[in-house]
Gaussian input, Z-matrix of N, CA and C with variables (Angstrom, degrees):
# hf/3-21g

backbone

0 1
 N
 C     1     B1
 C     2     B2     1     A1
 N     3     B3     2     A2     1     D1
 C     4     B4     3     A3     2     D2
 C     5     B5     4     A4     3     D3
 N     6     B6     5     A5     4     D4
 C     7     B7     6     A6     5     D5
 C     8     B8     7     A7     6     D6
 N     9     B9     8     A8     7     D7
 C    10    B10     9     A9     8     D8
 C    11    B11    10    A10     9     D9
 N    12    B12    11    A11    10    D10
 C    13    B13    12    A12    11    D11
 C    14    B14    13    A13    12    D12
 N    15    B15    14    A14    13    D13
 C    16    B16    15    A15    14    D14
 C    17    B17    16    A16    15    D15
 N    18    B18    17    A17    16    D16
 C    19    B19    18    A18    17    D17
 C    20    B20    19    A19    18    D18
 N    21    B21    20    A20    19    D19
 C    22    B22    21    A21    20    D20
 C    23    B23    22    A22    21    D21
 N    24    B24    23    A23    22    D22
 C    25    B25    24    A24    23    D23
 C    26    B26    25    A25    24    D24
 N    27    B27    26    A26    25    D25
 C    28    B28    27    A27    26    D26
 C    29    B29    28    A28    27    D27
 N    30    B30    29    A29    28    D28
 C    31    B31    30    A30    29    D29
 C    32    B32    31    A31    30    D30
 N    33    B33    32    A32    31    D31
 C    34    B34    33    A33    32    D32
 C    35    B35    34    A34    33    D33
 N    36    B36    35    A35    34    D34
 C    37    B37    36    A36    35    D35
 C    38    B38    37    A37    36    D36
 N    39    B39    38    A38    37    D37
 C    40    B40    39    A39    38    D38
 C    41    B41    40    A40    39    D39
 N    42    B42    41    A41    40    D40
 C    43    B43    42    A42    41    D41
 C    44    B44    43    A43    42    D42
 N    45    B45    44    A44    43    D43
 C    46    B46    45    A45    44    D44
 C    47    B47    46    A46    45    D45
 N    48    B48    47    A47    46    D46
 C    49    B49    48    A48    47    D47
 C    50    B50    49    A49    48    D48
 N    51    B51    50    A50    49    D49
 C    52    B52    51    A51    50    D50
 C    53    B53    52    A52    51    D51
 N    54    B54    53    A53    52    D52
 C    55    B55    54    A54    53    D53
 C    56    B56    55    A55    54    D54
 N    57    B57    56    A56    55    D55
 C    58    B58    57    A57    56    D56
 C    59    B59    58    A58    57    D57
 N    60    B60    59    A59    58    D58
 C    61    B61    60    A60    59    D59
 C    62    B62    61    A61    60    D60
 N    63    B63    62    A62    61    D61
 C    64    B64    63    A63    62    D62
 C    65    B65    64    A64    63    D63
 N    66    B66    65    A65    64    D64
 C    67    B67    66    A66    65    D65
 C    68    B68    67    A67    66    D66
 N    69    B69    68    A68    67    D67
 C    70    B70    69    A69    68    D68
 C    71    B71    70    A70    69    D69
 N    72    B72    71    A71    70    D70
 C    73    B73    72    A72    71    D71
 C    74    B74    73    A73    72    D72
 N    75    B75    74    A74    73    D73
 C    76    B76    75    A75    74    D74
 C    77    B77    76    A76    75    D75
 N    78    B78    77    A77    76    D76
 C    79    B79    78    A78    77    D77
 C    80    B80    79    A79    78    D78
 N    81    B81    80    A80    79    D79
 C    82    B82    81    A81    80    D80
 C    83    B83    82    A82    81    D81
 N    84    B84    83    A83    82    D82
 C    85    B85    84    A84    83    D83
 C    86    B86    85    A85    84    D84
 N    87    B87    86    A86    85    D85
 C    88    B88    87    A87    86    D86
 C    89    B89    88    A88    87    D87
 N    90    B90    89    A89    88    D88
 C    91    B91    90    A90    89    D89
 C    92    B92    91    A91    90    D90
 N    93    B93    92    A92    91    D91
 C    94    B94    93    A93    92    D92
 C    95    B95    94    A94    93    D93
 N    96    B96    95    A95    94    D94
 C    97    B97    96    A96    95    D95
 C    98    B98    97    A97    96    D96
 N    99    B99    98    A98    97    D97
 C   100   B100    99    A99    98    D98
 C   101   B101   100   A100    99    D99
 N   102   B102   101   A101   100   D100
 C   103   B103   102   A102   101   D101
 C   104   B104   103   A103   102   D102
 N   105   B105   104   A104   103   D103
 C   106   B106   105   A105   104   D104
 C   107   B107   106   A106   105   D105
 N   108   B108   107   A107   106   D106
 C   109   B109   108   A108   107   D107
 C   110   B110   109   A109   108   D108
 N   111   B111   110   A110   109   D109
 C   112   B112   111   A111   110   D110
 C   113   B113   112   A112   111   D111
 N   114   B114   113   A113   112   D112
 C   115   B115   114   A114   113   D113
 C   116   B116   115   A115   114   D114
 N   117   B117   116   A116   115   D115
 C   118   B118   117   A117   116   D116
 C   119   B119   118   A118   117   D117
 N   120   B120   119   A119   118   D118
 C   121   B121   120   A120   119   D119
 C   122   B122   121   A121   120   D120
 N   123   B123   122   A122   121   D121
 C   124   B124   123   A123   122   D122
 C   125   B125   124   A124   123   D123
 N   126   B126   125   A125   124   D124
 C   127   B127   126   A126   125   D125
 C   128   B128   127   A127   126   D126
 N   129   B129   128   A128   127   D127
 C   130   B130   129   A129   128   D128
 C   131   B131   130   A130   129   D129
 N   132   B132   131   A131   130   D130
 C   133   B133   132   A132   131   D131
 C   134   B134   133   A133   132   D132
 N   135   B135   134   A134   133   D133
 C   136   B136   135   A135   134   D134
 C   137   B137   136   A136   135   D135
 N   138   B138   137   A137   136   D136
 C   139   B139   138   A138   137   D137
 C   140   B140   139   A139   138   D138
 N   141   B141   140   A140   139   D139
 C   142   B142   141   A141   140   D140
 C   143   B143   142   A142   141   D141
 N   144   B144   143   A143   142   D142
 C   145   B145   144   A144   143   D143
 C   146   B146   145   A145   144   D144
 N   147   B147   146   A146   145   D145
 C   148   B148   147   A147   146   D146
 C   149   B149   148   A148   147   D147
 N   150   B150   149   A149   148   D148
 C   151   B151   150   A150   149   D149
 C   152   B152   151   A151   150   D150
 N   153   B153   152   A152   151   D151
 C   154   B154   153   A153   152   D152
 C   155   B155   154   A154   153   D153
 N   156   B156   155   A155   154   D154
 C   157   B157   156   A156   155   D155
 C   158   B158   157   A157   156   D156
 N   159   B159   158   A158   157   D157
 C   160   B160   159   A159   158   D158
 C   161   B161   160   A160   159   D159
 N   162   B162   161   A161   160   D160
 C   163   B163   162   A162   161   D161
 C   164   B164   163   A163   162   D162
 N   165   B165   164   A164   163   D163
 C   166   B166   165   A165   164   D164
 C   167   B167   166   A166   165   D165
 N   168   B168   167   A167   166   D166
 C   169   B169   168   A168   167   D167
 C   170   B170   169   A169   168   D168
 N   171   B171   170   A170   169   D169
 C   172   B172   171   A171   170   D170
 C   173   B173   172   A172   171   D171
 N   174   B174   173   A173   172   D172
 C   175   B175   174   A174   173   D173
 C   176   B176   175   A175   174   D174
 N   177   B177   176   A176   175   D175
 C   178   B178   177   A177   176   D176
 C   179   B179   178   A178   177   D177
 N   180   B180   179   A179   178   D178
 C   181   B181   180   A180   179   D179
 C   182   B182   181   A181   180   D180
 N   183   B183   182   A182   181   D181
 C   184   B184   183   A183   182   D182
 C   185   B185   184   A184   183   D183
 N   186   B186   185   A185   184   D184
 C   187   B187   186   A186   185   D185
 C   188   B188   187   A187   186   D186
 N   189   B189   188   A188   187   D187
 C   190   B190   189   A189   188   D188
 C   191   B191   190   A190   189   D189
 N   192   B192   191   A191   190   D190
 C   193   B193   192   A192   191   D191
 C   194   B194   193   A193   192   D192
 N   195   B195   194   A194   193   D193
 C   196   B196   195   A195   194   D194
 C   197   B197   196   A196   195   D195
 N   198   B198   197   A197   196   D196
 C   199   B199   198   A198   197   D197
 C   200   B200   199   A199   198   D198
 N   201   B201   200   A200   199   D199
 C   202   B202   201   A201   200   D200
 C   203   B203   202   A202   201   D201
 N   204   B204   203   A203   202   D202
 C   205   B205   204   A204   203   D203
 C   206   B206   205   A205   204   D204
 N   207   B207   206   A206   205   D205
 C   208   B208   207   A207   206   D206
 C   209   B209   208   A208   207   D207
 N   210   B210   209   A209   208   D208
 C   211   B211   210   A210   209   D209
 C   212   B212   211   A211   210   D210
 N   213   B213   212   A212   211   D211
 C   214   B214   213   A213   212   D212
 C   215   B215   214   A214   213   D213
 N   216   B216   215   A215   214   D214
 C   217   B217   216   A216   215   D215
 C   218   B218   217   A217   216   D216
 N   219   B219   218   A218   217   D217
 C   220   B220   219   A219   218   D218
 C   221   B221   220   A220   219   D219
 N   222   B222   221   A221   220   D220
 C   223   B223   222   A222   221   D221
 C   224   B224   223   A223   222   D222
 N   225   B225   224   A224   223   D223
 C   226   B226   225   A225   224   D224
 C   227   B227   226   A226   225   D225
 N   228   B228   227   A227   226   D226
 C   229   B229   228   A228   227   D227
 C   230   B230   229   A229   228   D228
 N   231   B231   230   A230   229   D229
 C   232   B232   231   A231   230   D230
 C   233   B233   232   A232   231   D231
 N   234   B234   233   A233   232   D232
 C   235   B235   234   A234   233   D233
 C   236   B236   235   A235   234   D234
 N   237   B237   236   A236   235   D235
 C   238   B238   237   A237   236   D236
 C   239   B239   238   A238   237   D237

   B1=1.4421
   B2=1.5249
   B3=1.5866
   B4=1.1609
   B5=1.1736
   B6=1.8227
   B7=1.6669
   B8=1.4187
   B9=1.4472
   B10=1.2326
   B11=1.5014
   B12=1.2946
   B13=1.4652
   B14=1.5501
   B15=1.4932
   B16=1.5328
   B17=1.4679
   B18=1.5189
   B19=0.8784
   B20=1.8645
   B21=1.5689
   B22=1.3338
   B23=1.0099
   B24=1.4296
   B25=1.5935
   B26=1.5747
   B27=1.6982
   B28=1.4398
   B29=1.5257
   B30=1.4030
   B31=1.5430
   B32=1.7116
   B33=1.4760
   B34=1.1912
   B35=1.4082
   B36=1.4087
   B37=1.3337
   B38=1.4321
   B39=1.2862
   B40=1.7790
   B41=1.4090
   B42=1.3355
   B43=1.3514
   B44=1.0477
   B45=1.8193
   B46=1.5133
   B47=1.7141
   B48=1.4570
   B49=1.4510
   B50=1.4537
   B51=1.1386
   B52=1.0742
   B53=1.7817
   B54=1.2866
   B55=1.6626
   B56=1.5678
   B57=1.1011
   B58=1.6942
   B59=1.8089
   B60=1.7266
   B61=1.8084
   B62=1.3688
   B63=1.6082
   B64=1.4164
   B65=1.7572
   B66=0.9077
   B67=1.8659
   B68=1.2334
   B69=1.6505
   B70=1.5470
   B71=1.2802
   B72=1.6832
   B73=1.4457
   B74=1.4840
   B75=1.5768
   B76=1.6617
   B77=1.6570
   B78=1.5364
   B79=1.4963
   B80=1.6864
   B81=0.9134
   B82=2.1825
   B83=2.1320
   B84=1.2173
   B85=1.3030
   B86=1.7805
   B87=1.1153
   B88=1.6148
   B89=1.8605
   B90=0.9223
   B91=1.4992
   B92=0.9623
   B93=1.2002
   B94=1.7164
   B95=1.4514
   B96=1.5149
   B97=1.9675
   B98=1.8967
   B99=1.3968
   B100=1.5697
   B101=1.4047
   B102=1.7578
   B103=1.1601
   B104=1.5530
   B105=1.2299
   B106=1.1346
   B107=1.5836
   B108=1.4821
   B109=1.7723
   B110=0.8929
   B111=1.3870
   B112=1.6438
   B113=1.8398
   B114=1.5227
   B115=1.7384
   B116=1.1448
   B117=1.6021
   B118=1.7068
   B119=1.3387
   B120=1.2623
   B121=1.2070
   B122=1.4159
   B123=1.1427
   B124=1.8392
   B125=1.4025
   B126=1.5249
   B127=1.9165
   B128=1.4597
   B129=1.7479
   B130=1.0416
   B131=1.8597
   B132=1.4212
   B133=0.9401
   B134=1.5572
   B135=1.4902
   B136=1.5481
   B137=1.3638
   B138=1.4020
   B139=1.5095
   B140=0.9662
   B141=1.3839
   B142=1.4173
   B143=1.7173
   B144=1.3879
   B145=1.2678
   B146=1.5815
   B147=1.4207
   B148=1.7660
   B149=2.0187
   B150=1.3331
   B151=1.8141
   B152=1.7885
   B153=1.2902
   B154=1.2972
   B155=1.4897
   B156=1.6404
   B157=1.2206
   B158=1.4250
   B159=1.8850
   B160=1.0583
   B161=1.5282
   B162=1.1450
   B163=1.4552
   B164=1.7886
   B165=1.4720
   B166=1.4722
   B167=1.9140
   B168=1.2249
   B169=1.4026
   B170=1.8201
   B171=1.2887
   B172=2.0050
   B173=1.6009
   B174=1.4710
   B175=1.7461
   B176=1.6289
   B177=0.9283
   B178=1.5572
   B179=1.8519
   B180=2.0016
   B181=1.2671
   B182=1.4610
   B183=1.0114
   B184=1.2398
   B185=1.2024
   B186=1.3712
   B187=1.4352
   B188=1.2545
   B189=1.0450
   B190=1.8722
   B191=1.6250
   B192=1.6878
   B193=1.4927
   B194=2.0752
   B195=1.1507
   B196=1.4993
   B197=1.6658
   B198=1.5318
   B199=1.8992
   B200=1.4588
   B201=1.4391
   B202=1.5852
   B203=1.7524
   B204=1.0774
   B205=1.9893
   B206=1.4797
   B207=1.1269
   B208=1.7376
   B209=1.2133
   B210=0.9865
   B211=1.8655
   B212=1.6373
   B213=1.3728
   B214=1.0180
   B215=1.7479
   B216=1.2627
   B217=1.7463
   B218=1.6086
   B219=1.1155
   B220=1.4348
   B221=1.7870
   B222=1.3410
   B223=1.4653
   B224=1.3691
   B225=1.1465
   B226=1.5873
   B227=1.2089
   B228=1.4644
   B229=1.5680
   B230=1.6870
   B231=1.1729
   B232=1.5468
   B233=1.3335
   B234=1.8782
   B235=1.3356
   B236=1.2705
   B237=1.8420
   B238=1.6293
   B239=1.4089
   A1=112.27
   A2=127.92
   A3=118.34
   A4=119.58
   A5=114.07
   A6=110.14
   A7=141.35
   A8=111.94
   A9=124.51
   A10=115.24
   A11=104.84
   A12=125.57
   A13=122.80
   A14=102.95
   A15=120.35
   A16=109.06
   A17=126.78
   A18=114.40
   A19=135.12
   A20=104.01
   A21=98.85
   A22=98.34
   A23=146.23
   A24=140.36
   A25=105.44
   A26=132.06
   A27=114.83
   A28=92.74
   A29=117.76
   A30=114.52
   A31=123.69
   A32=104.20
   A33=108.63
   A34=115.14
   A35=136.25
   A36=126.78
   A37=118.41
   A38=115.24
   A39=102.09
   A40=121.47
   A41=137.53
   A42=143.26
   A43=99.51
   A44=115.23
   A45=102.95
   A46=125.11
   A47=106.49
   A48=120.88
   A49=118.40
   A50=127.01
   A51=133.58
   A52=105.11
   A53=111.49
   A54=106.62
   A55=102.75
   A56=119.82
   A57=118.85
   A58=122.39
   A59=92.14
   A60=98.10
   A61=117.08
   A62=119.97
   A63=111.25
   A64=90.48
   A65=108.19
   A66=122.53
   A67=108.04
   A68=122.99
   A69=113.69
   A70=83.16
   A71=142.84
   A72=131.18
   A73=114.30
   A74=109.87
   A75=113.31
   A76=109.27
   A77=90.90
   A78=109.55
   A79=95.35
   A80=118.86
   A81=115.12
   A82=89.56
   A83=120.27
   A84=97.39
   A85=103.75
   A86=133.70
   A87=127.04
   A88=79.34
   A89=134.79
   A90=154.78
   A91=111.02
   A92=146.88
   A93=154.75
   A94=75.98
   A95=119.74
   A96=131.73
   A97=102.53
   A98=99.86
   A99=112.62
   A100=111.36
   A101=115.41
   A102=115.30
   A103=124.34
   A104=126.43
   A105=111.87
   A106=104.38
   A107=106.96
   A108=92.42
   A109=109.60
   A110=155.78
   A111=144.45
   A112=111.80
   A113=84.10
   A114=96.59
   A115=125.13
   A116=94.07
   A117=94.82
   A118=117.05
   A119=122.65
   A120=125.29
   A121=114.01
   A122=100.10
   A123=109.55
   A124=84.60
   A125=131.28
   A126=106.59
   A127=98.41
   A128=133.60
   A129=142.95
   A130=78.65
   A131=142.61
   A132=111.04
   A133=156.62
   A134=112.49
   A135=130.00
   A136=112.47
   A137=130.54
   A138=111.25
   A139=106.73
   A140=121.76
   A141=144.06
   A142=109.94
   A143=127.92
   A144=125.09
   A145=123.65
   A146=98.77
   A147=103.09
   A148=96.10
   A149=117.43
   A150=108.82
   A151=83.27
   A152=104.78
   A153=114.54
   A154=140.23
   A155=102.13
   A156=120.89
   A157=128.08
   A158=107.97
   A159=112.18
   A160=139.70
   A161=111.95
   A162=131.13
   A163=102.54
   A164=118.80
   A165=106.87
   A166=120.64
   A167=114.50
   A168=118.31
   A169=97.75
   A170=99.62
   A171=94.61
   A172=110.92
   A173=105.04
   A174=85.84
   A175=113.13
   A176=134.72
   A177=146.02
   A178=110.08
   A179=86.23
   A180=86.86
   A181=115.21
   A182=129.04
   A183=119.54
   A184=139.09
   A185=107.46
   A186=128.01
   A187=87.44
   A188=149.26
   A189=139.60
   A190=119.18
   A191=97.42
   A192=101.28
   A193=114.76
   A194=99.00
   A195=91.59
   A196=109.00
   A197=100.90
   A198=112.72
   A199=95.12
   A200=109.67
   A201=120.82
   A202=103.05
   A203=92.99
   A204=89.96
   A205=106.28
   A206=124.10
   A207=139.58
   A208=98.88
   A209=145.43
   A210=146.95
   A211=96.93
   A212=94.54
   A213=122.25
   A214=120.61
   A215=96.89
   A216=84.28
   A217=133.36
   A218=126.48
   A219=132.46
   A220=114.18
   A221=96.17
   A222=108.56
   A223=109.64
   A224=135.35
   A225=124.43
   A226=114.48
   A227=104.88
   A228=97.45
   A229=104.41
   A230=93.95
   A231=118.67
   A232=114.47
   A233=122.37
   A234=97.26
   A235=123.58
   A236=119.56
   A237=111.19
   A238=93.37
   D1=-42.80
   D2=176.91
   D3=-48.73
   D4=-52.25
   D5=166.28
   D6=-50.84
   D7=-13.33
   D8=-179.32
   D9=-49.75
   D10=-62.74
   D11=179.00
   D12=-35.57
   D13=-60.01
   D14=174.00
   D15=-61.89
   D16=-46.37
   D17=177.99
   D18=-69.06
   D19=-27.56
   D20=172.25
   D21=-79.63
   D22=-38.15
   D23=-179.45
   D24=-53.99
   D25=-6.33
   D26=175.99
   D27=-121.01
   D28=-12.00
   D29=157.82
   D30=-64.16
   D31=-22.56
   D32=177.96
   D33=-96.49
   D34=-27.27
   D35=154.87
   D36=-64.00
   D37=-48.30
   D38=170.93
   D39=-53.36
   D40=-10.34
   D41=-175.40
   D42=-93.38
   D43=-45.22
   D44=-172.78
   D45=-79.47
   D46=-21.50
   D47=163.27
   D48=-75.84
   D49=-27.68
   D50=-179.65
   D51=-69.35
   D52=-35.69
   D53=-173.58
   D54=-88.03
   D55=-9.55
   D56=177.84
   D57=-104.76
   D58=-10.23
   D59=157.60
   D60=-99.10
   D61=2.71
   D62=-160.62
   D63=-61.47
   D64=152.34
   D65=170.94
   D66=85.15
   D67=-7.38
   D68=-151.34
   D69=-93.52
   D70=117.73
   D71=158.59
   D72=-64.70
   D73=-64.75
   D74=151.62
   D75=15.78
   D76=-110.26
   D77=-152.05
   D78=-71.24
   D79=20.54
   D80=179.48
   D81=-113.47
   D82=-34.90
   D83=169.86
   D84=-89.35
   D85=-5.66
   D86=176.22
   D87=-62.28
   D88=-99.15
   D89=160.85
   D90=10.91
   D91=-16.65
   D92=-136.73
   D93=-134.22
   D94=-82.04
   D95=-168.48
   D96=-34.36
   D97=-57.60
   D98=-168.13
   D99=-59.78
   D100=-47.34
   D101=169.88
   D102=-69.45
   D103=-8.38
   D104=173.85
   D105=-87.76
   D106=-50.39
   D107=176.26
   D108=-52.35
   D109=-76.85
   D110=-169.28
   D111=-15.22
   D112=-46.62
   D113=177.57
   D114=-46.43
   D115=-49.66
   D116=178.78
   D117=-88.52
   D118=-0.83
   D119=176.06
   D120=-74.87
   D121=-29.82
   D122=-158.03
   D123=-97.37
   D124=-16.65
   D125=-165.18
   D126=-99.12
   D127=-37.80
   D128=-123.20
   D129=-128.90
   D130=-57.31
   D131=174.64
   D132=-18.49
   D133=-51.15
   D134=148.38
   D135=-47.04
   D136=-28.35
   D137=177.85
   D138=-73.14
   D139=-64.43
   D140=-143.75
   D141=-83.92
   D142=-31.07
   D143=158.62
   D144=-133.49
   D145=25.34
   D146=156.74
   D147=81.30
   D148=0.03
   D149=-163.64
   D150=-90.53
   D151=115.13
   D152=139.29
   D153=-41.15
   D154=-54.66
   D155=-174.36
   D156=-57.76
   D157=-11.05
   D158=174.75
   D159=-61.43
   D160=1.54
   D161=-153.17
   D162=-81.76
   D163=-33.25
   D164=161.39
   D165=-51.68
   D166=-28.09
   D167=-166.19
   D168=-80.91
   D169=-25.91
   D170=167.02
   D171=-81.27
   D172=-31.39
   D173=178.24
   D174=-87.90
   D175=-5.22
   D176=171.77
   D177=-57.61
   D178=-59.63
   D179=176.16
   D180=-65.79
   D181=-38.57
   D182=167.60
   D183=-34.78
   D184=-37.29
   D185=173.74
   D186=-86.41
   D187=-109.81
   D188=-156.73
   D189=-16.14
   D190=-39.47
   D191=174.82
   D192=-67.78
   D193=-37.35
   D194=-169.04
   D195=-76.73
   D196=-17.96
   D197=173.29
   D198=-47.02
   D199=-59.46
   D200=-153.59
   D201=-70.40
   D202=-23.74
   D203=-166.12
   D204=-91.94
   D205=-1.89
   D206=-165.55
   D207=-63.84
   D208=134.25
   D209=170.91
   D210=-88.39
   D211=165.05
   D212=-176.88
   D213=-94.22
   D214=86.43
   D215=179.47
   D216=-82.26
   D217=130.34
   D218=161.66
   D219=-22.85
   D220=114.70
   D221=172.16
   D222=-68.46
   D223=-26.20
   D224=172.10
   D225=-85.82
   D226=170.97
   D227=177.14
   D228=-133.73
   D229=130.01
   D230=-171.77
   D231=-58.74
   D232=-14.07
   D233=-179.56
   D234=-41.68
   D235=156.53
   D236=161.22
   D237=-129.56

């Protein structure tokens, strides 16, 4: 239950950013660069200076990374 909270609260910013980059190619590869450093920040930190705590900066990037990798869908809809 404690996690619950945080998580729809980062379910709810990715939904809401996610509907205001759809089309933006731009700022989805800015997002792609950022999310991977976060990545390595958050995996490689604990080796290299013992901080545990780093482990939010890998799931962040994660979330920045999947912003950037999101396709672009067609505003119409193809039924015929």
């Amino acid at each position: 239950m404690k996690m619950q909270k945080p998580y729809m609260a980062l379910k709810s910013f990715h939904e809401r950013l996610r509907c205001r980059l759809d089309g933006k190619k731009i700022w989805k590869e800015e997002f792609r660069k950022v999310g991977l450093v976060l990545i390595g920040l958050g995996l490689t930190e604990p080796f290299v200076n013992g901080k545990v705590g780093m482990w939010p900066f890998a799931v962040i990037g994660l979330v920045f990374e999947m912003l950037g990798l999101m396709e672009d869908f067609p505003k119409e809809d193809y039924n015929v």
